[in-house]
N, C-alpha and C positions, 0 to 999 in steps of 0.2 A: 611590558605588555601594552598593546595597542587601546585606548579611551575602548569602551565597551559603545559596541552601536546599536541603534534601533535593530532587535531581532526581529520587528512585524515589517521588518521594510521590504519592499521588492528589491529594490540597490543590493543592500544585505544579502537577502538571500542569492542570488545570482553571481555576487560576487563571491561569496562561501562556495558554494557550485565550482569558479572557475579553479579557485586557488586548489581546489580537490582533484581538477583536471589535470591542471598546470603540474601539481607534483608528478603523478604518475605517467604524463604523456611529454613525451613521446618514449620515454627511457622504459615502459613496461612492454611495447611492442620486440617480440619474441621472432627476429628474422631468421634465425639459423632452423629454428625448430617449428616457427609457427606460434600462433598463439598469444599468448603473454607470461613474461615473467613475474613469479607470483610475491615472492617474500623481500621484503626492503627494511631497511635499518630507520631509522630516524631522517637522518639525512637524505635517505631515500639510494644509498647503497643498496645494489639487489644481491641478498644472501645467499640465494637460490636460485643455479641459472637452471635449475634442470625439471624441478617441480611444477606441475600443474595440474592442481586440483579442478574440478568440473566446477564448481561453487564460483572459484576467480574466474576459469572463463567466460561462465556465465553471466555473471555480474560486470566484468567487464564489459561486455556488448550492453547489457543495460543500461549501463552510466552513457557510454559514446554515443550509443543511439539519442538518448535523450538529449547529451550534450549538445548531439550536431543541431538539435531542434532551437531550443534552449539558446546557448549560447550564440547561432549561428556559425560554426563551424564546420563547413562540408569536408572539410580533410577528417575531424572524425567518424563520418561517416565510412571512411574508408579504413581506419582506425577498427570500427564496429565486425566490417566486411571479413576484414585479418580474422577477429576471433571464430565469426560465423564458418569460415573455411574449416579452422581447427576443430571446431566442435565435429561439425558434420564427414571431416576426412579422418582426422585421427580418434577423438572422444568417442563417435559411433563405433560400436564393435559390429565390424564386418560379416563376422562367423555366425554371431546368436540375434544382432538387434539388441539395442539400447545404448548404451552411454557409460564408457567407463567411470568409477570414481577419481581417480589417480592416477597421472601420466609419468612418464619420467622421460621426458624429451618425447618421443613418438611412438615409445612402446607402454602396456598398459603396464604400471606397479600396482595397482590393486583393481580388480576387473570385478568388482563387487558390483550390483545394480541397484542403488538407493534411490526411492520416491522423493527423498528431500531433492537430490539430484535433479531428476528429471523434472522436478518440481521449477527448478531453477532454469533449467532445458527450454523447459514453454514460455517462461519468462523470458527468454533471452531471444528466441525466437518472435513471439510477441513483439517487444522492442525494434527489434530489428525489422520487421515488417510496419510498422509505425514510420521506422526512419526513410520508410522506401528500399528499401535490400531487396535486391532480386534474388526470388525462391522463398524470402523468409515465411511465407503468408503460407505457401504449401507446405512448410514444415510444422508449422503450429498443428492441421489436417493430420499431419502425418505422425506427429506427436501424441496427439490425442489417442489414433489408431494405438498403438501402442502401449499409454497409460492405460488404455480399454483392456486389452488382454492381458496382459502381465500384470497390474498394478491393481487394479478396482475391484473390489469385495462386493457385488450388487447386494447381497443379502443384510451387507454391513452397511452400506450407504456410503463407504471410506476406503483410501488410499490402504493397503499393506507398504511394509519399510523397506526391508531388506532381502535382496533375492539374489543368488550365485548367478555366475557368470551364463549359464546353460540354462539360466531359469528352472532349474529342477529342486532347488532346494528356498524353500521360504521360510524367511525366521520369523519364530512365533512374535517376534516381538512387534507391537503396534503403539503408536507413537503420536501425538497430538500436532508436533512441530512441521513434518511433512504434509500434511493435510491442511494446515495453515498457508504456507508457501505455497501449496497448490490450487488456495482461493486464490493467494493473491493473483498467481498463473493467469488463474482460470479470467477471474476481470481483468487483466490487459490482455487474453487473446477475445475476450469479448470485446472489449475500446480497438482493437487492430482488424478486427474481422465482421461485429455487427450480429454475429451468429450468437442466437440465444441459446443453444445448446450450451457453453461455457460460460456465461451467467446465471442458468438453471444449475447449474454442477457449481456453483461458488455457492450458491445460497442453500443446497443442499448440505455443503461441506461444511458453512460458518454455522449450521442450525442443529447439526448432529457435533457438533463440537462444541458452542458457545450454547445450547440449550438443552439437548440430552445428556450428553455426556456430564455439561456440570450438573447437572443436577444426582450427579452420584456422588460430586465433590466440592462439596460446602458451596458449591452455588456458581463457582467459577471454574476455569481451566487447569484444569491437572496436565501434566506431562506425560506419564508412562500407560500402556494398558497391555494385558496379558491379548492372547492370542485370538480372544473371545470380545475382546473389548469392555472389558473388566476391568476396575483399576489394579493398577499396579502400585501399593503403594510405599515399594521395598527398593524399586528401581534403582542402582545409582547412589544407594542411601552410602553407601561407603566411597562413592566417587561425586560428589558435590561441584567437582570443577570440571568434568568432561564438557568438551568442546560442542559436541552437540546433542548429548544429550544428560544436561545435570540433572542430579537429581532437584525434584518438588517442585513448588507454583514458581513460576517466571513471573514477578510485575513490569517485565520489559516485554515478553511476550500475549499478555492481557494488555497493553495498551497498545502493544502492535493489531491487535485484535478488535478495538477501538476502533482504530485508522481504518482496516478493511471493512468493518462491517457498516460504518460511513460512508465508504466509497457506495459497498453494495446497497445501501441508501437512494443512491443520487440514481440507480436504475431500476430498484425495487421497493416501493412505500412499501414495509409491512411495519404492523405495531409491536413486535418484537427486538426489532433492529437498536431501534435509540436507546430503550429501558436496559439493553443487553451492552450495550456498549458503556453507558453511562455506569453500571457498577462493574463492569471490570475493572473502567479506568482507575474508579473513585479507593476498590480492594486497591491495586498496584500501589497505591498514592501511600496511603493509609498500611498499607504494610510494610514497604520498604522503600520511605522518609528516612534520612539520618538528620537530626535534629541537633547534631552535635556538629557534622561537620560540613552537610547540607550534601544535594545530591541524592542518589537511589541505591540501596543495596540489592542486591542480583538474585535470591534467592532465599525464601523462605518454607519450614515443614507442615503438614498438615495441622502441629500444635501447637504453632504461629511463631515456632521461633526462626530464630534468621540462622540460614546453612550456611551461603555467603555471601561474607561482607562487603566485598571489594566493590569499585566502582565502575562497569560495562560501558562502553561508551555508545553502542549500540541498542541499549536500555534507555539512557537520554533522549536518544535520537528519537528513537517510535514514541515516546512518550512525547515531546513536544510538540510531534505531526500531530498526535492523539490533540495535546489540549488546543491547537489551534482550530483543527474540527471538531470539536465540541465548541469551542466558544465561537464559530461562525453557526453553528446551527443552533445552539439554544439562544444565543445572543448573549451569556453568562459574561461577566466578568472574571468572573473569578478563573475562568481557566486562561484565560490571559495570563493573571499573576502565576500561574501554575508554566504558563509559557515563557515569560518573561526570567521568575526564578532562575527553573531550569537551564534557560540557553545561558544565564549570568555564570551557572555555577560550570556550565560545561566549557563557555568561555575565559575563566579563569583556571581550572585544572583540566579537562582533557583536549583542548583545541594548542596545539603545537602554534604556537605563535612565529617560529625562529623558522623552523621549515614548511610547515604546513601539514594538514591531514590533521586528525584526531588521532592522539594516545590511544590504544585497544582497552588494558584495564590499570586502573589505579587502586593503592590500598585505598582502606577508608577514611582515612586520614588527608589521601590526596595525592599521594607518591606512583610515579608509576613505574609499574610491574617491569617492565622489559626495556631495552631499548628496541627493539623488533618490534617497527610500529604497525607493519601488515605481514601478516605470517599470511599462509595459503588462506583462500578463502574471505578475507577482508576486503579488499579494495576499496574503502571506505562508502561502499552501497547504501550502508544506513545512513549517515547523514545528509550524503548526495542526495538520496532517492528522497529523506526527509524533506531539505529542501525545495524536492520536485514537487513532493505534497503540498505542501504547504502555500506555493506561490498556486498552485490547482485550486486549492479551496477557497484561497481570499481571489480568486476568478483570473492571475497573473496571466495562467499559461494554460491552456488548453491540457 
């Protein structure tokens, strides 16, 4: 294993960025079909030439766009453009409007219409109008249209989940994590566009989530709600590891919660924003700490026990974005050590030293889970994007 480096460095950071690049570029670039391929081994063997989830496409134009900024490389800019084609010719369903979930080369395997999705949709669009893409900027406009009709509950102040292909059927189930992803949306199509319309709807979403809603739930962010927006808090309780939607509190998703409502800081003083961010972080910390083998466990139940134990690598991530923004804005130390800890512990078991990228999960102990270092839906966006954070706040990069 490599001498461990300054993690507050900008070198550091930018350099973590590239080696993230480096893996997946140019071998994720998907030419027979379009797009990108989605699932790779360790080595960065791709398992899967045929799968493409909406999440990887997405995420992938977010990383290039940034990268091409970031790193200076205008080839991915082009890199970005590949995805933005596939999203917009094959991912849009033609017949009804919206975005499939799941492709299987260029027909749709599952034509379900999920807000986490489109949630990822304006992200990527966003991005891609940042990097300069032509059209991206009209598609954010045209995104929203969309999220407006099919998607937004006015009476509820919130995203709805899950809707059929034809939009005729909506599932009761409502969901905290889409609404999340669709703050974050919402501030980078506000940083690409200027339009206070999508910073109004961020501060909307983080204020009915991080302060209504917890307050139905010991104070912080719950995961599940019935149809009413009521908690749910049965959700899942037999499936603890589902992919997107486990059961009980996330403290990877409370400190992701941290980061945004920071960000929504730097365009909105209100006096809720720091008080609300500072105890999500501080529950996260303080609930799911391993003390025995260092690191965060992924999930705990409303009776404070831990669901699971394993170690997310994507929980890492937002939480160090979290401590570095907190410890520029209070001026604290202490979230330093909280920065410093963690990137130590991530840099000794989940940081791939031999090939690069982040391990997805490890037991608690330290081992990890798979050798399938990005299944669909990964592309290692959390630590990338961490990194993007983070060099933002200490004022690196725009």
């Amino acid at each position: 294993m490599k001498p461990a480096p300054d993690f507050r460095s900008k070198d550091f950071l930018i350099a973590h960025m590239r080696e993230i690049m480096d893996f997946y570029h140019p071998i994720c670039l998907n030419t027979r079909d379009g797009g990108y391929f989605n699932e790779y081994r360790d080595d960065g063997f791709v398992t899967d030439a045929t799968t493409q989830h909406i999440v990887s496409t997405t995420r992938f134009i977010f990383n290039f766009s940034i990268a091409a900024d970031v790193l200076g490389r205008h080839d991915y800019i082009e890199a970005a453009a590949h995805g933005v084609r596939y999203l917009d010719e094959v991912h849009r369903d033609p017949r009804h409007g919206g975005y499939f979930w799941v492709m299987s080369g260029r027909e749709p395997a599952d034509a379900t219409k999920h807000c986490y999705g489109h949630a990822f949709v304006l992200l990527a669009y966003a991005s891609a109008a940042k990097a300069g893409i032509a059209g991206a900027k009209e598609m954010i406009a045209e995104t929203w249209d969309l999220l407006e009709r099919r998607f937004w509950e006015p009476a509820r102040q919130l995203y709805r989940d899950e809707i059929s292909r034809d939009w005729s059927v909506v599932s009761p189930y409502r969901g905290q994590n889409a609404n999340m992803h669709m703050t974050e949306a919402m501030l980078a199509a506000y940083e690409a566009t200027g339009e206070t319309r999508y910073l109004d709807r961020a501060e909307t979403l983080a204020r009915r989530i991080c302060v209504e809603l917890a307050g139905q739930a010991q104070g912080v962010v719950w995961e599940h709600y019935h149809e009413d927006w009521s908690v749910d808090w049965d959700y899942n309780k037999d499936d603890p590891k589902h992919l997107f939607r486990p059961y009980g509190y996330l403290p990877g998703h409370m400190t992701e919660w941290t980061k945004l409502l920071l960000i929504l800081e730097r365009y909105r003083q209100r006096d809720w924003l720091l008080p609300t961010a500072v105890t999500l972080y501080e529950t996260a910390l303080a609930r799911s700490a391993d003390l025995e083998f260092g690191g965060m466990h992924y999930s705990y139940g409303p009776d404070g026990r831990l669901y699971d134990l394993d170690k997310y690598h994507w929980t890492h991530c937002e939480t160090v974005a979290a401590a570095a923004g907190l410890a520029m804005r209070t001026g604290q130390e202490r979230y330093w050590q909280d920065y410093d800890r963690l990137w130590g512990y991530s840099w000794r078991h989940l940081i791939d030293h031999q090939y690069g990228c982040w391990f997805r999960i490890l037991s608690p102990d330290g081992v990890k889970r798979s050798d399938i270092k990005s299944p669909p839906g990964k592309t290692d966006y959390h630590p990338f994007g961490a990194c993007w954070e983070i060099l933002r706040v200490l004022g690196e990069v725009k």
